[in-house]
N, C-alpha and C positions, 0 to 999 in steps of 0.2 A: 504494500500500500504506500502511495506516496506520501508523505510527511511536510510538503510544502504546506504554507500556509497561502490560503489563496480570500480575494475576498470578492471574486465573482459570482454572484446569485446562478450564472447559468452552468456551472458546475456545484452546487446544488442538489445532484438529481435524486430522484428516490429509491433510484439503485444505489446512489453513494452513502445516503442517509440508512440505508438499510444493510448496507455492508458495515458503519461504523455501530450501529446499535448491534449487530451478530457480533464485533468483538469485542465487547464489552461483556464484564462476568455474567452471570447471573442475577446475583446478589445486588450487583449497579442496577440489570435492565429492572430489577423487583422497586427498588429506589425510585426511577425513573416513573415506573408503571403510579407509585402511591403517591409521587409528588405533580404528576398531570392527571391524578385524579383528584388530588387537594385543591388546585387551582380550576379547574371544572366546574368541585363542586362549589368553590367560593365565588365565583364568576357567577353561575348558573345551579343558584341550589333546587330550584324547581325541576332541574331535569331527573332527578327522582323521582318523581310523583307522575312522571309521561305514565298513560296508561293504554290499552287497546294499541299498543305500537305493532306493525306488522313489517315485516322483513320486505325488501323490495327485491324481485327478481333481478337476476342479469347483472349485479354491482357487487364483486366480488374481483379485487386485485389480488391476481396471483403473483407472486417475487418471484425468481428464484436465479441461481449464481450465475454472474456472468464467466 
């Protein structure tokens, strides 16, 4: 992996984003997971109480290694 620092939004991609969150421990991505659900739910405390939500066909991003 390259170790430049770059500060180009169009290298960004969600392939890079998801190669850097897979090398990260565990224990971080768990981190990661309870502090963007902290800010969620501090942002947005109502989005617990969504009810009758239904799943939308067809919107389902597969990753996987380049």
């Amino acid at each position: 992996m390259d170790r430049a620092i770059s500060h180009d939004r169009r290298e960004e991609t969600i392939e890079a984003k998801a190669r850097w969150f897979q090398s990260l421990p565990i224990a971080r991505r768990m981190e990661l997971l309870c502090q963007f659900t902290d800010l969620i739910l501090t942002v947005h405390p109502e989005i617990v109480e969504q009810k009758n939500a239904q799943p939308i066909a067809g919107r389902v991003c597969v990753l996987s290694e380049a």
